[in-house]
N, C-alpha and C positions, 0 to 999 in steps of 0.2 A: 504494500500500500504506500503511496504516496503519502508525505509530508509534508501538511498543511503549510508550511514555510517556503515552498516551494510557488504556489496557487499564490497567484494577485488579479484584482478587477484588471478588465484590457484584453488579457488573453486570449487567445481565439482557441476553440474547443473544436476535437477535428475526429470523425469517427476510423473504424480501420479501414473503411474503404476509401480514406481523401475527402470525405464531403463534410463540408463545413458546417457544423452544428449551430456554433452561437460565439457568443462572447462570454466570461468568466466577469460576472460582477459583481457578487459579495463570494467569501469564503468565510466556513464556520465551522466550528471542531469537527464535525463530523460528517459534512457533505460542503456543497459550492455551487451558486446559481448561476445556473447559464441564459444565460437572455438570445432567444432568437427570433426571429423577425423584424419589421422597421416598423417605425409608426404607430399608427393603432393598431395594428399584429403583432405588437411584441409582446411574447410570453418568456415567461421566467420558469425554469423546472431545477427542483434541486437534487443533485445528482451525488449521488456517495462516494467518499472520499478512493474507496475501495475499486471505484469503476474507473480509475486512470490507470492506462496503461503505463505513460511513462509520459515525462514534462522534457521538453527539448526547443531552448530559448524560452520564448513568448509564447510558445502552443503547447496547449495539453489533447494529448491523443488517451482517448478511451477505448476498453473493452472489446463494447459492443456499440452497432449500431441505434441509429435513432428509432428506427421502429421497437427495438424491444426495450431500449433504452428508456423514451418518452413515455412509454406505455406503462411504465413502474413508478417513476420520481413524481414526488407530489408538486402539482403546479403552482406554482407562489403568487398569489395576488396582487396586483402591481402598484398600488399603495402601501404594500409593507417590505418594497425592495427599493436600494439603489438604483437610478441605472446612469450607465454612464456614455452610449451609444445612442 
């Protein structure tokens, strides 16, 4: 597992297939929200600390993909996040 000290808002979140997930913009002991979409489509999902594959620079590569990925992490309401995208 990855080290929360590792994880900062900015980052871009990248599945194992190259596709671009979101952005990283809060991190918390125990998972880290990724904000994806623009505009009024942007949704925030918080994703467990455990689903990073590995951090290299500025990009954190996950797991697994978005479909099985999105389909577990609870979606965070966009009044009780950061964002900074």
């Amino acid at each position: 597992m990855v080290d929360r000290s590792e994880l900062h808002a900015g980052m871009a979140v990248w599945t194992p297939r190259g596709e671009k997930l979101g952005y990283v913009v809060e991190v918390t002991d125990e998972e880290f929200i990724v904000e994806k979409g623009v505009l009024v489509w942007r949704r925030g999902y918080a994703v467990p600390l455990g689903e990073v594959r590995e951090v290299v620079e500025d990009e954190v590569f996950l797991h697994h993909g978005p479909d099985s990925l999105l389909s577990g992490p609870r979606e965070i309401p966009p009044t009780s996040r950061r964002t900074s995208h």
